[in-house]
N, C-alpha and C positions, 0 to 999 in steps of 0.2 A: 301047827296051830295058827302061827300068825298069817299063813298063808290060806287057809284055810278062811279065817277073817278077811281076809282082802279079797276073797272071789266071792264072798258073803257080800259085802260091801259094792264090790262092780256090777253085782247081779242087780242090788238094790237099786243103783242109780235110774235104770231107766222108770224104774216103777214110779220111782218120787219125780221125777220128769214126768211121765204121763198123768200123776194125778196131780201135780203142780197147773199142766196144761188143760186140764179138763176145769178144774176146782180153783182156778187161779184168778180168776173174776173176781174183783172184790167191788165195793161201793168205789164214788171217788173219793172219800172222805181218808181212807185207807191206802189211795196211790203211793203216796211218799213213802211212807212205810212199807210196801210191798215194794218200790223199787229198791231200794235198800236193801231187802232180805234177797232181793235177786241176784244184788250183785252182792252180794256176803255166802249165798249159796253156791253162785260161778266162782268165784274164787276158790272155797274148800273142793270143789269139783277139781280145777286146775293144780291145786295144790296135790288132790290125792293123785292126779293121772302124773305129777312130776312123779312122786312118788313110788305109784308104781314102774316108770322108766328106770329110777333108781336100782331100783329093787333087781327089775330085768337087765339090766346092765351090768349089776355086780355078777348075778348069776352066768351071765353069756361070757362075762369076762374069767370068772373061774373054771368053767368051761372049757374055754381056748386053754388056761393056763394049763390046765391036769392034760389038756389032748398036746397041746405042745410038749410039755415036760416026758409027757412017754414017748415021743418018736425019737 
C-alpha cells in the first residue's frame, strides 16, 4: 500500500510542476508570498526524492543480503 502511495505521489509531482508553471503568474503584490511557497514546495520535493533513495536503498540492500546469504 505504502508503495503504492509513493508512485501515486511521483506521478503527481510533475503535474503540480506543469500547472505551477503555466498558473504560477501571480500580481507583484503576491511575489513574496509565492517565493516562499516555492521554496517550501522544493524542499518537500527534495525531502520526498531523499526519501524515496531511502526506501530504494533499503530495498537493494535486502536484496544483496537474501542473494548473498543463499550462495
Amino acid at each position: 500500500m505504502f508503495l503504492k502511495l509513493v508512485a501515486l505521489l511521483a506521478a503527481a509531482i510533475p503535474v503540480i510542476l506543469f500547472v505551477r508553471a503555466v498558473f504560477g503568474r501571480r500580481p507583484t503584490k503576491f511575489g513574496g508570498m509565492m517565493r516562499e511557497a516555492k521554496k517550501q514546495i522544493d524542499l518537500a520535493i527534495w525531502i520526498f526524492l531523499g526519501l524515496i533513495g531511502c526506501v530504494l536503498a533499503v530495498a537493494l540492500g535486502k536484496i544483496a543480503w537474501t542473494w548473498w546469504t543463499a550462495v
